[in-house]
N, C-alpha and C positions, 0 to 999 in steps of 0.2 A: 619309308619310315625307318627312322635305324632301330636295331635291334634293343639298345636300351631304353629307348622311347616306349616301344611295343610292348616290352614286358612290363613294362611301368604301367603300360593302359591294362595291360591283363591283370597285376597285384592289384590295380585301384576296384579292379569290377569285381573281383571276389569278396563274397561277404566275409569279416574282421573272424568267425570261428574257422573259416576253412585254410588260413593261415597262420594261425595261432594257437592251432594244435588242440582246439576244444571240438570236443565230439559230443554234441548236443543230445543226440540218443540216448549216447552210451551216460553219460553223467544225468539224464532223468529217468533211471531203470524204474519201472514205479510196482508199486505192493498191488498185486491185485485180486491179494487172497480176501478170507474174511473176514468179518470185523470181530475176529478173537483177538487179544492182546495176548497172548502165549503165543500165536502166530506169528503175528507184527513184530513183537519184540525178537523173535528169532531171527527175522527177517532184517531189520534194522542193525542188530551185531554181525550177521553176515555182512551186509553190504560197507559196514564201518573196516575191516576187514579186508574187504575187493580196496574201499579208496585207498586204502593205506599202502596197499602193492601197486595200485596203479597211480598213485601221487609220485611213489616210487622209481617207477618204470620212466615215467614221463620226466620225472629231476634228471635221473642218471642220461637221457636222450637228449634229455636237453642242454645237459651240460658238455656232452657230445660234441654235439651241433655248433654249440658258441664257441667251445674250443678249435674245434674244424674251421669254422666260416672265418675266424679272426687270424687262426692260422696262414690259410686260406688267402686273406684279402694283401694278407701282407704279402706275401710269396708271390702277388701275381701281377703282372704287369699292368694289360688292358685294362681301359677302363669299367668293360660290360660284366667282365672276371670277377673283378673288386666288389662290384656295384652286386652283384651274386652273392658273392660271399658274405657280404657287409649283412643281405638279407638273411642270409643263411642263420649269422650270427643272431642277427633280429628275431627268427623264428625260435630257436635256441632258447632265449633269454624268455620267451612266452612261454615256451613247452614248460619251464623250470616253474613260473608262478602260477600255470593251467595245477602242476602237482603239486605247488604245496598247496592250491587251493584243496583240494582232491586229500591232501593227509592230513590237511590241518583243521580243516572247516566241516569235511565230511560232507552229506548229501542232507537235502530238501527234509527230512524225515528226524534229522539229529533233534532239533530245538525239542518237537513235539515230543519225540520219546522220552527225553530226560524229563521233563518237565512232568508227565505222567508218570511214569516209571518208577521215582522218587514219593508221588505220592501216596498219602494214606488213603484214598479211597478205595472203593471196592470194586473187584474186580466186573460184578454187571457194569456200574458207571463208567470205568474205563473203557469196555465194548463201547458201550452210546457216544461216551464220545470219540473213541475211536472212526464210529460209523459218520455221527457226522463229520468230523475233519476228512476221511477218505471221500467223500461226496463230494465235498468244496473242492478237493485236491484234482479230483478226477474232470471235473467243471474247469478247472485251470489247464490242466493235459491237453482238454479240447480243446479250450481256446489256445494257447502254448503253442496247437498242431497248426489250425487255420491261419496265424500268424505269419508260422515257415513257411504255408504252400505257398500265400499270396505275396511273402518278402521273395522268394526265390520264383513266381512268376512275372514279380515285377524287373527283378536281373535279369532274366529271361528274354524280357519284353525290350527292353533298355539293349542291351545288347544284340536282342533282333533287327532292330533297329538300327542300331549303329552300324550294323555288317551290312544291313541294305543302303545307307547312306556313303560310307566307308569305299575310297577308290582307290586305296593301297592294295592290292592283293594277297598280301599276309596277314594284313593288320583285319580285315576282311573275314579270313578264314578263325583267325583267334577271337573275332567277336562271336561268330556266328557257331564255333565250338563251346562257347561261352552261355552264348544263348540256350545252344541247346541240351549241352548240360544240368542248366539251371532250369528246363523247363523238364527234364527228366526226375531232376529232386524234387521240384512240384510236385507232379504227380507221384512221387515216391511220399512223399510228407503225408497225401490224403487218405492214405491208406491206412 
């Protein structure tokens, strides 16, 4: 198998966030204090806050990256180089919309706070319903969780496979590192 083909099967088996510079954890940090609103709301302009550095962080890398990769593709002869760098640029150009999603949109928690936060009720009602919206939210977390283990045991599964089917001998070794990476975040997800 030549060496462009291979990485080609290796970028196809990865799942779309572990290329594109989203960190799934990290962007659903979740509230799991109590259901005070003087809590919450502390909590929510912190974290408005973190995205705005880290929408940040992730623009400036990524404009990096598209700079480099483009630079990159041109300056380099081969074709496997090019074909590198081209992606390099590609991931570049992700990381940039991963931050402004991150500076611009904020997290999971924005709508709900403004929306409260603004109103005239009292502040018992805003607990209640603060309680039940973190209940619903927390019920999503779970499922949200069981989702990743079973998408990333099915790469797992899929690529175990492939490497037991697979008579390339590298191509072979990249599935079955593939696999068992992807069955290590399972089991990191259930936790």
């Amino acid at each position: 198998m030549k060496p462009l083909s291979l990485f080609m099967c290796v970028l196809l088996a990865l799942p779309y966030p572990a290329f594109a510079g989203s960190n799934t954890k990290e962007k659903s940090v979740s509230y799991d204090g109590q259901s005070q609103w003087s809590d919450f709301r502390q909590f929510v302009l912190e974290r408005q806050e973190e995205d705005e550095k880290l929408g940040l962080s992730y623009m400036i890398s990524g404009a990096i990256a598209t700079v480099g990769g483009a630079y990159g593709y041109y300056a380099a002869d081969e074709v496997f180089s090019r074909t590198m760098f081209a992606i390099t640029s590609t991931i570049g150009i992700a990381a940039i919309g991963v931050g402004a999603s991150y500076s611009w949109t904020g997290n999971e928690y924005d709508s709900f706070f403004y929306a409260l936060d603004k109103s005239t009720i009292s502040m018992v009602e805003k607990n209640k319903i603060l309680q039940r919206y973190l209940e619903k939210e927390r019920q999503k977390q779970e499922q949200r969780k069981w989702i990743r283990v079973a998408t990333h045991a099915l790469i797992a599964a899929v690529n175990i496979y492939s490497a037991a089917r697979e008579t390339d001998h590298d191509a072979k070794a990249v599935f079955a590192f593939l696999g068992g990476a992807n069955a290590i975040l399972a089991v990191a997800y259930s936790f």
